[in-house]
LOPA-221916 format. One record per residue (C-alpha): chain; x, y, z; residue number from 1. Coordinates in nm, 3 decimals. Layout:
! LOPA-221916
- c / xx / yy / zz / k
- A / X / Y / Z / NUM
...
! end
This chain:
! LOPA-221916
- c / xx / yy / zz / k
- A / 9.279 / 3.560 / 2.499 / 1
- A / 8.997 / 3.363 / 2.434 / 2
- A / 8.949 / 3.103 / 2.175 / 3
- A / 8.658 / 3.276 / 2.025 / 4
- A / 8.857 / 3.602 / 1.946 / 5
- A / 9.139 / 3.434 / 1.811 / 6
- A / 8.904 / 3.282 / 1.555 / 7
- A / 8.774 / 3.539 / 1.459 / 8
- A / 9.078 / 3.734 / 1.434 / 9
- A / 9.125 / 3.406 / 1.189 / 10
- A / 8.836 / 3.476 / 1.032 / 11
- A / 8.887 / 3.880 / 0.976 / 12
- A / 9.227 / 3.828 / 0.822 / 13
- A / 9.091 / 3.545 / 0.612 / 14
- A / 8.812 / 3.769 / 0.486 / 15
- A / 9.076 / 4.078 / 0.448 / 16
- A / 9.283 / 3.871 / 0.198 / 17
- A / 9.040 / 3.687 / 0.014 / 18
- A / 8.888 / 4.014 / -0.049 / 19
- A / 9.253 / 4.174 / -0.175 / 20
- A / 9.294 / 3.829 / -0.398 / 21
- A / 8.963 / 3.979 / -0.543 / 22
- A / 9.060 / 4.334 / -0.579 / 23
- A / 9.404 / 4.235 / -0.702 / 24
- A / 9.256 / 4.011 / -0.993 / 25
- A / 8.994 / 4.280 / -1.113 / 26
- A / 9.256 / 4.536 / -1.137 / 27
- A / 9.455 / 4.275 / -1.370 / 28
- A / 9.189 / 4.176 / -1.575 / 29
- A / 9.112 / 4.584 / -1.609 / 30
- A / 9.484 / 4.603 / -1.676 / 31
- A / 9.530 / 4.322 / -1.935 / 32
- A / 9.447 / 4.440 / -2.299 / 33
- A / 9.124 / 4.266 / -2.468 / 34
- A / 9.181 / 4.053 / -2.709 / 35
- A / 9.100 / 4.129 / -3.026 / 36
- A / 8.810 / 3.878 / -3.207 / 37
- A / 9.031 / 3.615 / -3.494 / 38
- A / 8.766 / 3.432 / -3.602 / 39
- A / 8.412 / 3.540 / -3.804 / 40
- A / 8.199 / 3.282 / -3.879 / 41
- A / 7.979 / 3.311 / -4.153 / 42
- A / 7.619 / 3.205 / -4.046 / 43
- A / 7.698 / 3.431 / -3.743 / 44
- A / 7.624 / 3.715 / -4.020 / 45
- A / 7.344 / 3.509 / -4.202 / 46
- A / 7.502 / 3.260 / -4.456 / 47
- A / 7.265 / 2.939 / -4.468 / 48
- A / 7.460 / 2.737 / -4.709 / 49
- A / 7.139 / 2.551 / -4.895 / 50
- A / 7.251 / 2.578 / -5.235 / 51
- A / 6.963 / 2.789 / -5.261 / 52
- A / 6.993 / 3.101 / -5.050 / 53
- A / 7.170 / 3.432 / -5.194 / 54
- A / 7.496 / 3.412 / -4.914 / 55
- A / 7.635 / 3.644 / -5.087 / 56
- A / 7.604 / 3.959 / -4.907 / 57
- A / 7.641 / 3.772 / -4.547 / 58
- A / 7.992 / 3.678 / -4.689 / 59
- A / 8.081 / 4.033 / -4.743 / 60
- A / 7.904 / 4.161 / -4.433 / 61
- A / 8.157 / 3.868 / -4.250 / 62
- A / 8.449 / 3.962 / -4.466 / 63
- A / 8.363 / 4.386 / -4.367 / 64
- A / 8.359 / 4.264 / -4.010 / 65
- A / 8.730 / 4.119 / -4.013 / 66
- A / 8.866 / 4.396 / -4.149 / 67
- A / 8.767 / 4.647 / -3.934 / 68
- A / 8.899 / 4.508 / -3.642 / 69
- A / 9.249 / 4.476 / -3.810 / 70
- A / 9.224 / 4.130 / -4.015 / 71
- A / 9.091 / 3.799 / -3.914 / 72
- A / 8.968 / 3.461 / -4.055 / 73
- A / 8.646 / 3.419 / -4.225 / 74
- A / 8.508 / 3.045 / -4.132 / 75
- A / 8.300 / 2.905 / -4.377 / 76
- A / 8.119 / 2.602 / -4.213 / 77
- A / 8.021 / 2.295 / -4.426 / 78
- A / 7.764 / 2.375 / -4.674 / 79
- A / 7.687 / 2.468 / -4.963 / 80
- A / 7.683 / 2.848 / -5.039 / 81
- A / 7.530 / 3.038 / -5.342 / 82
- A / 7.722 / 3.294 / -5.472 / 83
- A / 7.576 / 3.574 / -5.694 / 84
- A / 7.881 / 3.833 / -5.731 / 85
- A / 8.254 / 3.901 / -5.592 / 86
- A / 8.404 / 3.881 / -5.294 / 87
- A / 8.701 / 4.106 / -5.238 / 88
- A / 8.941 / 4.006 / -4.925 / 89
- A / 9.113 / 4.304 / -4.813 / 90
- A / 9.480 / 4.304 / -4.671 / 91
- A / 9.503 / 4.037 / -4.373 / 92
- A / 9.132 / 3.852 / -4.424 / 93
- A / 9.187 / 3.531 / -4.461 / 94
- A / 8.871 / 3.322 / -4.630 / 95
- A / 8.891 / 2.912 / -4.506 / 96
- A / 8.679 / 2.599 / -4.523 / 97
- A / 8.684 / 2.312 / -4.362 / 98
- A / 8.771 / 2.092 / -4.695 / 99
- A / 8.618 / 1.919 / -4.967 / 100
- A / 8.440 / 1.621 / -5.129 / 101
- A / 8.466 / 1.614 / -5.527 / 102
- A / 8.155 / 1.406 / -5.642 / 103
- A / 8.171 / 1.128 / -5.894 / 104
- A / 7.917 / 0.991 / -6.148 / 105
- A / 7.812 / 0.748 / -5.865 / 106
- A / 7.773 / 0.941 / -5.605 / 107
- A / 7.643 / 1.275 / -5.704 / 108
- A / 7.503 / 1.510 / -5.576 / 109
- A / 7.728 / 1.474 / -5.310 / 110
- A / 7.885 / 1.754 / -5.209 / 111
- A / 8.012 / 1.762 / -4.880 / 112
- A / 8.256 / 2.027 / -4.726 / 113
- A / 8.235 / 2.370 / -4.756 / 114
- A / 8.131 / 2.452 / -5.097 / 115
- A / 8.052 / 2.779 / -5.354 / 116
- A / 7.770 / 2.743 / -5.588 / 117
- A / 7.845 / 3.001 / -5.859 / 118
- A / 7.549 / 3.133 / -6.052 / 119
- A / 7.672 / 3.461 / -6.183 / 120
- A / 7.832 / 3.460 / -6.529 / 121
- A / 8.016 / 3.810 / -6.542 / 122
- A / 8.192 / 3.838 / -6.151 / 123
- A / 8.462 / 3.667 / -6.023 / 124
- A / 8.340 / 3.463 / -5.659 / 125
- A / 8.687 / 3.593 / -5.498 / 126
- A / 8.893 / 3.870 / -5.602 / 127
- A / 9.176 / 4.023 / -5.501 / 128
- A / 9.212 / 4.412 / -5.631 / 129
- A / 9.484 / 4.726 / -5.598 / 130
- A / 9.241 / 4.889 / -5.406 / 131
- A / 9.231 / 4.709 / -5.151 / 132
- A / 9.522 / 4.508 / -5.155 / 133
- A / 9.489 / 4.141 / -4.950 / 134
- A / 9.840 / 4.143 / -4.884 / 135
- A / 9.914 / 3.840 / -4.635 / 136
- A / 9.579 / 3.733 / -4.710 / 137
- A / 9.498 / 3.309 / -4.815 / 138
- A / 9.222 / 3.145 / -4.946 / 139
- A / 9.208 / 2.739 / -4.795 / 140
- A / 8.974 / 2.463 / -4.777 / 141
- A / 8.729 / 2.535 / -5.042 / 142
- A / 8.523 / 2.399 / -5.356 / 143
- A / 8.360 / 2.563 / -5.643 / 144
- A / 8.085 / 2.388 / -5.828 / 145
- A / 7.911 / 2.536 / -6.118 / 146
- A / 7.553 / 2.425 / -6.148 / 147
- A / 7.496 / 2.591 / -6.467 / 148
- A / 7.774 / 2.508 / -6.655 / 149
- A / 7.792 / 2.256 / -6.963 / 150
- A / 7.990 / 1.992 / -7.087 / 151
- A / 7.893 / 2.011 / -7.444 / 152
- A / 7.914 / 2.406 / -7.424 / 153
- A / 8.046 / 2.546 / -7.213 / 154
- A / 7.989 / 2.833 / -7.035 / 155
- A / 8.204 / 3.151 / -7.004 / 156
- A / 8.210 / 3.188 / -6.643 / 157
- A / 8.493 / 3.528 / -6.499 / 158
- A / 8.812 / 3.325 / -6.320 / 159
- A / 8.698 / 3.134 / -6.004 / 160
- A / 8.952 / 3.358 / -5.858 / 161
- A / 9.141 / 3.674 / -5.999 / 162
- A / 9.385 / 3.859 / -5.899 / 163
- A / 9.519 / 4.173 / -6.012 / 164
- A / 9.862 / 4.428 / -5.865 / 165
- A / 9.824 / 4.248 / -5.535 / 166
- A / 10.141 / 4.065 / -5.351 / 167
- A / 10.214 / 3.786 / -5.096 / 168
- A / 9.893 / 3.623 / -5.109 / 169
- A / 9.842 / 3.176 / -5.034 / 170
- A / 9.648 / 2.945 / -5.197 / 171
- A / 9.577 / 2.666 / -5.024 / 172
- A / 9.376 / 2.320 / -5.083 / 173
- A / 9.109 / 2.501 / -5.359 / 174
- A / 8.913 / 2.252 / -5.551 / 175
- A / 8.778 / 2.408 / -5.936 / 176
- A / 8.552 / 2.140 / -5.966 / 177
- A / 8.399 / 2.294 / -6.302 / 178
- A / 8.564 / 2.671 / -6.348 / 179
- A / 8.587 / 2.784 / -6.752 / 180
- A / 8.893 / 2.947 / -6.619 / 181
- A / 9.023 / 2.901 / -6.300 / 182
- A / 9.330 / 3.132 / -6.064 / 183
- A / 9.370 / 3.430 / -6.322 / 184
- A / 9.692 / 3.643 / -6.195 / 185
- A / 9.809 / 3.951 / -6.289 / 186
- A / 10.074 / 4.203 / -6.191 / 187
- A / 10.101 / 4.011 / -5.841 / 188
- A / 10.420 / 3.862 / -5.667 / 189
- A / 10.562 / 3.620 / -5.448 / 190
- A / 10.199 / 3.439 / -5.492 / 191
- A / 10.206 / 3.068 / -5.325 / 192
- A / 9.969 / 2.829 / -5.455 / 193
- A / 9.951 / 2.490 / -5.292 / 194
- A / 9.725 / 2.162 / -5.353 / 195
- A / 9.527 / 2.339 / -5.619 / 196
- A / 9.266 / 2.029 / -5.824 / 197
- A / 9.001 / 2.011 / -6.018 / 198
- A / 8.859 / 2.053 / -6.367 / 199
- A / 8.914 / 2.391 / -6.490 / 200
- A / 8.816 / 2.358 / -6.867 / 201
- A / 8.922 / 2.643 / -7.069 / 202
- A / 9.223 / 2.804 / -6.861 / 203
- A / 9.348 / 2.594 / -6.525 / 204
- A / 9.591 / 2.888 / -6.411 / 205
- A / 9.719 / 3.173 / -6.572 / 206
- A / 9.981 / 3.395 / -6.483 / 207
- A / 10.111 / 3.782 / -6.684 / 208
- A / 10.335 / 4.066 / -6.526 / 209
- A / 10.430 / 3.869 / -6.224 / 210
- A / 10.806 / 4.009 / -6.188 / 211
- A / 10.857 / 3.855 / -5.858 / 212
- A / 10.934 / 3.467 / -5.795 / 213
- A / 10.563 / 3.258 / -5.753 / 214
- A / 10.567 / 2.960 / -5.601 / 215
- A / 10.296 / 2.678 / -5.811 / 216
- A / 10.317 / 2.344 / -5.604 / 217
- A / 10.118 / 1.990 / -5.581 / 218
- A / 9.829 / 2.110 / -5.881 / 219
- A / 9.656 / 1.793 / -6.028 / 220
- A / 9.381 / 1.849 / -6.304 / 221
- A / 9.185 / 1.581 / -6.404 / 222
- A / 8.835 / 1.525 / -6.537 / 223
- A / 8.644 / 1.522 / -6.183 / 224
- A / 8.298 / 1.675 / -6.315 / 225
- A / 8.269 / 1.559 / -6.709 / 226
- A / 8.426 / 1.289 / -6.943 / 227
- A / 8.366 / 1.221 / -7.318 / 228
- A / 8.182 / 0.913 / -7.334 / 229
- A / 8.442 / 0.675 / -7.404 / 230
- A / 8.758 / 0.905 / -7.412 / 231
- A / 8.851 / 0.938 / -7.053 / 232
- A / 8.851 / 1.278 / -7.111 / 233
- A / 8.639 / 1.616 / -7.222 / 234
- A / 8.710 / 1.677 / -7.578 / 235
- A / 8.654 / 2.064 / -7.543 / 236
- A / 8.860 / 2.131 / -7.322 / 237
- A / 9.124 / 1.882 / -7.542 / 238
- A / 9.038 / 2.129 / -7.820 / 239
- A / 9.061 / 2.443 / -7.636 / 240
- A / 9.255 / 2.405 / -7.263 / 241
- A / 9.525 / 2.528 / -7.157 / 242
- A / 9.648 / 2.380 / -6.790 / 243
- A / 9.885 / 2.661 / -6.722 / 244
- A / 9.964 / 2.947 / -6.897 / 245
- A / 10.294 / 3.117 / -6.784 / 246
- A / 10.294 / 3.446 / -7.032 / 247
- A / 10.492 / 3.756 / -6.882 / 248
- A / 10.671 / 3.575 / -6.612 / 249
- A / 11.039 / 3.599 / -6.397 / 250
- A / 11.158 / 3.291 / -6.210 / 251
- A / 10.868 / 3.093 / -6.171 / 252
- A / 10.914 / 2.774 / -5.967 / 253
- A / 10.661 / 2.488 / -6.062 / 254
- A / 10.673 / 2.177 / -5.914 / 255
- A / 10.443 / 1.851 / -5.850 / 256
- A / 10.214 / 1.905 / -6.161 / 257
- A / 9.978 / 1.704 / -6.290 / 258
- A / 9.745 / 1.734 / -6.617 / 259
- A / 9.516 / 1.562 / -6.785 / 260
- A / 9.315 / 1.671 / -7.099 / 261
- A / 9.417 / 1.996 / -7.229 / 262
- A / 9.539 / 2.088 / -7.591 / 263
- A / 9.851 / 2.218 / -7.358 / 264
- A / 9.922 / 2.110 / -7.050 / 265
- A / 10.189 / 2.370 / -6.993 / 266
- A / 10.273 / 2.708 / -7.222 / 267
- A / 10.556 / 2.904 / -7.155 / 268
- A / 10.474 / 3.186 / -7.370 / 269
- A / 10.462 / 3.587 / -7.372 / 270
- A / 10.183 / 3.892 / -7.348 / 271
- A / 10.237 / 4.233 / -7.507 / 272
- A / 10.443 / 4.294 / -7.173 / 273
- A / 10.707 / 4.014 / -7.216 / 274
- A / 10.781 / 3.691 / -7.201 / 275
- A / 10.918 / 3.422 / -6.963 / 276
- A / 11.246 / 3.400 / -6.815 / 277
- A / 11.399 / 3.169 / -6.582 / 278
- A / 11.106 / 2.904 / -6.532 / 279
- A / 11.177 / 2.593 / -6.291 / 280
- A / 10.984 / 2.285 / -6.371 / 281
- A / 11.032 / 1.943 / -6.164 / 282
- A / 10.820 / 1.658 / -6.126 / 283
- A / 10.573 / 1.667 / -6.369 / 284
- A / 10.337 / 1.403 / -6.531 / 285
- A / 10.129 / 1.567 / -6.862 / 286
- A / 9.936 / 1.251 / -6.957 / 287
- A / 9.638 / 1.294 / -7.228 / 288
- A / 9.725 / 1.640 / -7.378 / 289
- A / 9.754 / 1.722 / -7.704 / 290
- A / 10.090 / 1.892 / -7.641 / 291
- A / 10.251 / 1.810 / -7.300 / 292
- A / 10.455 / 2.122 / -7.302 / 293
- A / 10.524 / 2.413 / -7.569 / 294
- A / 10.793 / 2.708 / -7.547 / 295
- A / 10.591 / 2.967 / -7.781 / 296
- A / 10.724 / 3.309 / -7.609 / 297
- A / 11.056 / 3.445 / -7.805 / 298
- A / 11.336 / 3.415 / -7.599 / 299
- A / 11.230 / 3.215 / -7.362 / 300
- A / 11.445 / 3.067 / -7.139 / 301
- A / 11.380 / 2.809 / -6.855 / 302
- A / 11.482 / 2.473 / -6.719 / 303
- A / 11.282 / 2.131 / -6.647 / 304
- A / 11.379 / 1.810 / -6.456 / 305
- A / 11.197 / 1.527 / -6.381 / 306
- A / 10.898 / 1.546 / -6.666 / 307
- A / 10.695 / 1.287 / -6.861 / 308
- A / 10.448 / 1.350 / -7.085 / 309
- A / 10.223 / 1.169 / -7.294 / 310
- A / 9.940 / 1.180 / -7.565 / 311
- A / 9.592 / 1.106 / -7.545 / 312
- A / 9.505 / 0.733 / -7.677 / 313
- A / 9.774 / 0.789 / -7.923 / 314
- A / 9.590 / 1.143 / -8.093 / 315
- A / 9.846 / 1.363 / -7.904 / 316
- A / 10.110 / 1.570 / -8.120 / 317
- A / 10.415 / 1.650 / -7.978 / 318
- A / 10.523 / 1.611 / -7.598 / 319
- A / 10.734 / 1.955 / -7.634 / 320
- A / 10.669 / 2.217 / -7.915 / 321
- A / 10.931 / 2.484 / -7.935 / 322
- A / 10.770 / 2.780 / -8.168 / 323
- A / 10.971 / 3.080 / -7.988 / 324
- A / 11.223 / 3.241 / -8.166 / 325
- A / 11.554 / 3.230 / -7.932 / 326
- A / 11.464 / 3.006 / -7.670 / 327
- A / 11.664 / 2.838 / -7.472 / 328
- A / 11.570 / 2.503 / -7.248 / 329
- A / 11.754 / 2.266 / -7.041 / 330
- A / 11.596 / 1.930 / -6.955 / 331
- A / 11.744 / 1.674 / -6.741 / 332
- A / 11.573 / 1.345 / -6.718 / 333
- A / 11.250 / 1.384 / -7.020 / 334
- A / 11.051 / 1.131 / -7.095 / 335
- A / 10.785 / 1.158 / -7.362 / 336
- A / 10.550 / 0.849 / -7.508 / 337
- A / 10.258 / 0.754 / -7.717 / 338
- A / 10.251 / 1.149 / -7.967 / 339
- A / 10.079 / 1.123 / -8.288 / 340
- A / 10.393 / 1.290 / -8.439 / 341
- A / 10.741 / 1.418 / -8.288 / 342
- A / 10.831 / 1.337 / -7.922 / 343
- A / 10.973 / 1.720 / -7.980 / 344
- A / 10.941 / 1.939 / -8.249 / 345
- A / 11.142 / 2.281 / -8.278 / 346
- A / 10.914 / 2.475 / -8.575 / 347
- A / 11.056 / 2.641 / -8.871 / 348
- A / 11.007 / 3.012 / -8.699 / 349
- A / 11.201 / 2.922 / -8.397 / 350
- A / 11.577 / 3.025 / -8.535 / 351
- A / 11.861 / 3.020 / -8.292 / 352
- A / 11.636 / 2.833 / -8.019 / 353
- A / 11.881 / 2.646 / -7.796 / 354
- A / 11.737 / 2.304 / -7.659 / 355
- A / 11.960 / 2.096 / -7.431 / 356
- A / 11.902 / 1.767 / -7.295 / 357
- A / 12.031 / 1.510 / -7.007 / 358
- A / 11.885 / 1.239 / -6.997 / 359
- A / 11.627 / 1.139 / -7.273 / 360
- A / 11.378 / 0.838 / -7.306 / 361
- A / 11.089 / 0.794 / -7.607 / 362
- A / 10.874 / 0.584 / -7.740 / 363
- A / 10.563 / 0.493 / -7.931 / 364
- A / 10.618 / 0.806 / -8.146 / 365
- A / 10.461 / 0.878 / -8.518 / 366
- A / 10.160 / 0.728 / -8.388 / 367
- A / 10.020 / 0.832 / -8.709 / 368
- A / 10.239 / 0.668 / -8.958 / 369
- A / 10.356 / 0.963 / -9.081 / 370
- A / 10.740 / 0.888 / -9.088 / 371
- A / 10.859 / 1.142 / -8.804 / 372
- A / 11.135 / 1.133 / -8.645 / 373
- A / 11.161 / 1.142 / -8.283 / 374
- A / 11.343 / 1.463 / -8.252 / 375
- A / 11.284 / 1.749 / -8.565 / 376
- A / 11.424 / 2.069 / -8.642 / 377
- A / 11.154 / 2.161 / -8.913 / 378
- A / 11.313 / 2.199 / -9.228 / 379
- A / 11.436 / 2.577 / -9.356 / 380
- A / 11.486 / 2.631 / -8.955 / 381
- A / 11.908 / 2.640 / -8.964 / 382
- A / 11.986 / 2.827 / -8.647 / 383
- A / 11.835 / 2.631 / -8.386 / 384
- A / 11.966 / 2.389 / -8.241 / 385
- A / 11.937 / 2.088 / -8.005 / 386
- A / 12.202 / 1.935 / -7.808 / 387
- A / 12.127 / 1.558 / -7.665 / 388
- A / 12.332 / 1.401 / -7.413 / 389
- A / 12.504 / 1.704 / -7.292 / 390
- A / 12.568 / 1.774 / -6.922 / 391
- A / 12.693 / 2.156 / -6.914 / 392
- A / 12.627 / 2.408 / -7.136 / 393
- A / 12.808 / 2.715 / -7.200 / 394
- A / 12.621 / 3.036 / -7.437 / 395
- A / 12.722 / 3.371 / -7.475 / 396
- A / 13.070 / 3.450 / -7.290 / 397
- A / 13.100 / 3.765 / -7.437 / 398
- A / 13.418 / 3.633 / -7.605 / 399
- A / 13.547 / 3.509 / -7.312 / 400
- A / 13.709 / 3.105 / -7.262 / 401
- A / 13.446 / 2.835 / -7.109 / 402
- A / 13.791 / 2.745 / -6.954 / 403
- A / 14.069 / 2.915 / -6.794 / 404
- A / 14.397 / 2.922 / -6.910 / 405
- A / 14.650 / 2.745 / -6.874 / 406
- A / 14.446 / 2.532 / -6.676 / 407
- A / 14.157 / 2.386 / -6.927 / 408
- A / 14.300 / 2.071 / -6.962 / 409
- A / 14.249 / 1.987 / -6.587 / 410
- A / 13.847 / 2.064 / -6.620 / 411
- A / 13.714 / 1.759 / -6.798 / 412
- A / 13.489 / 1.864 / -7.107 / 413
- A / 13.309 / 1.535 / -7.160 / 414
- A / 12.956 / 1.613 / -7.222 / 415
- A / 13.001 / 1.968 / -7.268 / 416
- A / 12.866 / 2.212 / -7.569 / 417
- A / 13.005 / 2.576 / -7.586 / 418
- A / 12.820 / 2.817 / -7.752 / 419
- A / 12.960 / 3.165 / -7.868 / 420
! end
């Protein structure tokens, strides 16, 4: 056989089974399934992010786009995006920046990031709704700025975001730079909000007919956009604020809060649906509110750890205000400083509250000269009741021993109150 045949016999069988390699990768990449688009950029579907330009229907074109194919993640590039009404995010559409710069005095206008400018009074920028659910669907990585609104008077903007009989939805690194009110929720569970700052200057968060544990972690408040001259502060909002409002609520778990500013920093209180139960508060630091935390909602019941709270330059009333009827609080480790009046005050109408503390450290109260004490039960108020220094506390045993028998003896009781 000669040399030239067996080369190309070589060459035949080399062609043969580069041409089968070829055949046998199209028919896998025909085979394999396409997969489906994640990611929808906004200025793919026309969003400029000037400041200037309308972006708002190129948002919901974007939003539209993700879910029809299924769900997906709306990008919003650096930039700063004007937005004239709501958008809604539908189950599995996820809306995320890249993150935020919150201008100061010195170095505004500055806003770098990805950014909403907000323009309309009477809708909501994001919204979550029944109708179309946004279950498993998260907001991250954005600011909203306000150009319109005023320090002196402010304007009624709708929440920044609000969300009504929707479940399982993330918040994640959202700046309110200058909301009037900011994460409105109602009739939603299991809610996780995360890294949540900013200025909001009527309501921060608010939260009604959530009957499923929310989870409310690292939130820090502060006066970002507008101070008082001289105060360190905004004095509407120290009029009229309200950090967070927990009204109809079951087992909500707060943790990691900061406030600055507000008349309240924290209300546990009730709506025409009911009240709080079961609240978890740890690690907190309400510094420059008129009243660091207040238990207004009848029968109330909750427990802190962990808190501080303290008055603005001295003007601040009370660093927990206990006005519902039949509350019942347990704080371990409480620390409350520089109130115009009380460190904590339990009000005439709140008969049979139960306050219980481990762990208690005051000072620079009555501020005002006044002649409070540090702890009051307001006078005509016999039912309540506040027990200092206790450990364990024991209410309501339907009769029953805190102890067994004839075994009590070997539980130690030290520190110990036993109610009914």
């Amino acid at each position: 056989m000669s040399r030239r045949r067996v080369l190309g016999g070589s060459i035949l069988a080399s062609g043969m089974a580069a041409s089968a390699g070829v055949l046998l990768a199209q028919s896998a990449a025909a085979a394999a399934p396409a997969i489906p688009q994640q990611y929808y950029d906004v200025r793919n579907n026309g969003a400029v992010g000037d400041g200037t330009t309308d972006d708002t229907a190129a948002f919901r074109k974007t939003i539209s786009r993700a879910s029809a194919a299924g769900g997906g993640i709306v990008e919003v590039p650096a930039g700063t995006y004007r937005i004239t009404g709501s958008l809604t995010l539908p189950d599995g559409v996820s809306l995320e920046g890249v993150g935020w710069h919150s201008p100061r005095a010195s170095d505004s206008p500055n806003f770098s990031g990805s950014w909403f400018f907000v323009t309309a009074t009477g809708a909501s920028p994001i919204q979550f709704t029944k109708s179309t659910a946004g279950r498993g669907s998260a907001v991250r990585r954005l600011a909203f700025n306000y150009p319109g609104q005023s320090a002196a008077s402010p304007v009624q903007y709708a929440p920044t975001i609000n969300m009504a009989n929707v479940d399982d939805v993330t918040l994640e690194d959202l700046h309110l730079y200058n909301s009037y009110d900011g994460i409105i929720v109602g009739n939603c569970g299991r809610l996780k909000a995360e890294r949540i700052s900013g200025q909001p200057l009527h309501i921060g968060m608010q939260f009604d007919q959530v009957h499923d544990t929310i989870y409310i972690n690292d939130i820090h408040f502060w006066p970002f956009w507008a101070q008082t001259a001289g105060l360190g502060y905004l004095q509407w909002s120290l009029d009229n604020g309200v950090a967070i409002n927990c009204l109809d609520v079951d087992n909500p778990m707060f943790s990691n809060i900061f406030a600055l500013g507000y008349l309240t920093a924290i209300n546990f209180g009730a709506s025409s649906s009911g009240v709080t139960s079961k609240f978890h508060l740890q690690n907190a630091d309400l510094d420059g509110n008129q009243y660091g935390i207040q238990v207004s909602g009848a029968n109330t019941t909750g427990q802190m750890s962990n808190v501080t709270t303290q008055g603005p330059n001295g003007v601040g009333y009370n660093g927990l205000y206990i006005t519902g009827i039949g509350s019942t609080v347990f704080c371990a480790n409480l620390r409350i400083t520089a109130v115009q009046d009380n460190a904590i005050r339990i009000e005439s109408g709140a008969g049979s509250a139960r306050l219980v503390i481990h762990g208690f450290w005051t000072d620079n109260w009555n501020q005002s000269g006044g002649g409070f004490p540090a702890i009051e039960i307001v006078s005509g108020n016999s039912t309540a009741m506040c027990y200092l220094g206790v450990g364990n506390f024991f209410q309501n045993g339907g009769g029953a021993p805190s102890f067994s028998a004839p075994v009590a003896s070997q539980i130690q009781q030290a520190q110990t109150a036993a109610v009914g």
